[in-house]
C-alpha positions as CSV (number, residue, x, y, z in Angstrom):
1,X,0.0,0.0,0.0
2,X,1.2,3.4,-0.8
3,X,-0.2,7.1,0.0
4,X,0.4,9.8,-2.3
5,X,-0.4,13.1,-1.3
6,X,-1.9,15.5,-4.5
7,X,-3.0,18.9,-5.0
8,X,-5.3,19.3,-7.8
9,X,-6.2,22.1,-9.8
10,X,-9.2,21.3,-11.7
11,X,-10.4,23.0,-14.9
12,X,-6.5,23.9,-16.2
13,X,-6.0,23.7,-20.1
14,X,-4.9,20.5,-20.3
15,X,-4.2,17.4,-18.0
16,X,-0.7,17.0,-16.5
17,X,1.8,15.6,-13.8
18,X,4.2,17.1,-12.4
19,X,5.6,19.2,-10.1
20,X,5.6,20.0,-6.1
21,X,3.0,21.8,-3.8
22,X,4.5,21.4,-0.2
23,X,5.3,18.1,-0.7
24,X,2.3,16.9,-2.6
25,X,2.4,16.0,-6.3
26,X,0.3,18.4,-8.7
27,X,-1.8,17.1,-10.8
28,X,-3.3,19.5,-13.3
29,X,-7.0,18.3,-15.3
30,X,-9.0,20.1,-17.6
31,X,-12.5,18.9,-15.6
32,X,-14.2,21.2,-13.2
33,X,-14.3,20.6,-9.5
34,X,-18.6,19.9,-10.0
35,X,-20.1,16.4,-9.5
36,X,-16.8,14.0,-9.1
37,X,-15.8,14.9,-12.3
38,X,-12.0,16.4,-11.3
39,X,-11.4,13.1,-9.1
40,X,-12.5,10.5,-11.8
41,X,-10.2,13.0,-14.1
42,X,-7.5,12.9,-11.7
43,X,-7.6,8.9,-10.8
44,X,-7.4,8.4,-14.7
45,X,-4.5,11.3,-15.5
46,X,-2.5,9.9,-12.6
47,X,-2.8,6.1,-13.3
48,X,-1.5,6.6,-17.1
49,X,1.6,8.4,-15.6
50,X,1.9,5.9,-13.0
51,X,1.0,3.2,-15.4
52,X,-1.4,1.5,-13.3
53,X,-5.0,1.3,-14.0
54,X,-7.6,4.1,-12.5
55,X,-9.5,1.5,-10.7
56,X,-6.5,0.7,-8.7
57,X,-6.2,4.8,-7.2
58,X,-8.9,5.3,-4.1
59,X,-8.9,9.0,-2.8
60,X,-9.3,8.4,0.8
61,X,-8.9,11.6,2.1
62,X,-9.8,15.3,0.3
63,X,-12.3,14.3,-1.8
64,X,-13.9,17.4,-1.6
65,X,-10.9,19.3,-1.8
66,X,-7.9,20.6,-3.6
67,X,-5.4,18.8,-1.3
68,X,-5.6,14.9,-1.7
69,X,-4.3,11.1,-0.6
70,X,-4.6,8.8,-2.9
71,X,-4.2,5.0,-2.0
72,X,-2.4,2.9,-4.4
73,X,-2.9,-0.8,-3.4
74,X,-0.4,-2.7,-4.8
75,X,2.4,-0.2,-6.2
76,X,4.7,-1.8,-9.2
77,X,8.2,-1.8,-8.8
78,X,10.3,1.5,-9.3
79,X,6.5,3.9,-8.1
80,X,8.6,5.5,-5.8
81,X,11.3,6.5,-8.1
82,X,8.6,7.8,-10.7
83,X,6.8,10.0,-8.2
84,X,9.6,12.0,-7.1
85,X,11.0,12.5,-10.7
86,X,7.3,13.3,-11.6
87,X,7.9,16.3,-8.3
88,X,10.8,18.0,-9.6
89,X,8.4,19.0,-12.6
């Protein structure tokens, strides 16, 4: 099990990963913050960069909310490497 912290910033021009906001990982997507729509959007931006399916990312905490954990259940090797080359931007 691994928690990644996120800050999200719904309704940006286009959908991205990278960079650092106070130790969490930014995650930039082009749906608004109305109905779920910016946390499906961010499960499914986030799992193609991580290269695990969107199923497999649960937000457990924030979920109403810019700041975010996200629970990744069963992490593939090198995860940890990824997400801190994905923070330096």
């Amino acid at each position: 099990m691994m928690r990644i912290p996120v800050r999200v910033k719904p309704g940006a021009r286009r959908d991205a990963v990278g960079g650092d906001f106070d130790g969490a990982l930014v995650v930039t997507v082009r749906a608004p913050a109305v109905n779920g729509k910016a946390n499906e959007a961010l499960r499914r931006v986030l799992a193609a960069a991580l290269g695990v399916r969107a199923r497999d990312l649960v937000v457990v905490q924030g979920e109403r909310a810019r700041n975010k954990v996200i629970d990744l259940a069963d992490p593939p090797p090198g995860t940890e490497e990824l997400l801190t080359t994905l923070r330096l931007g």
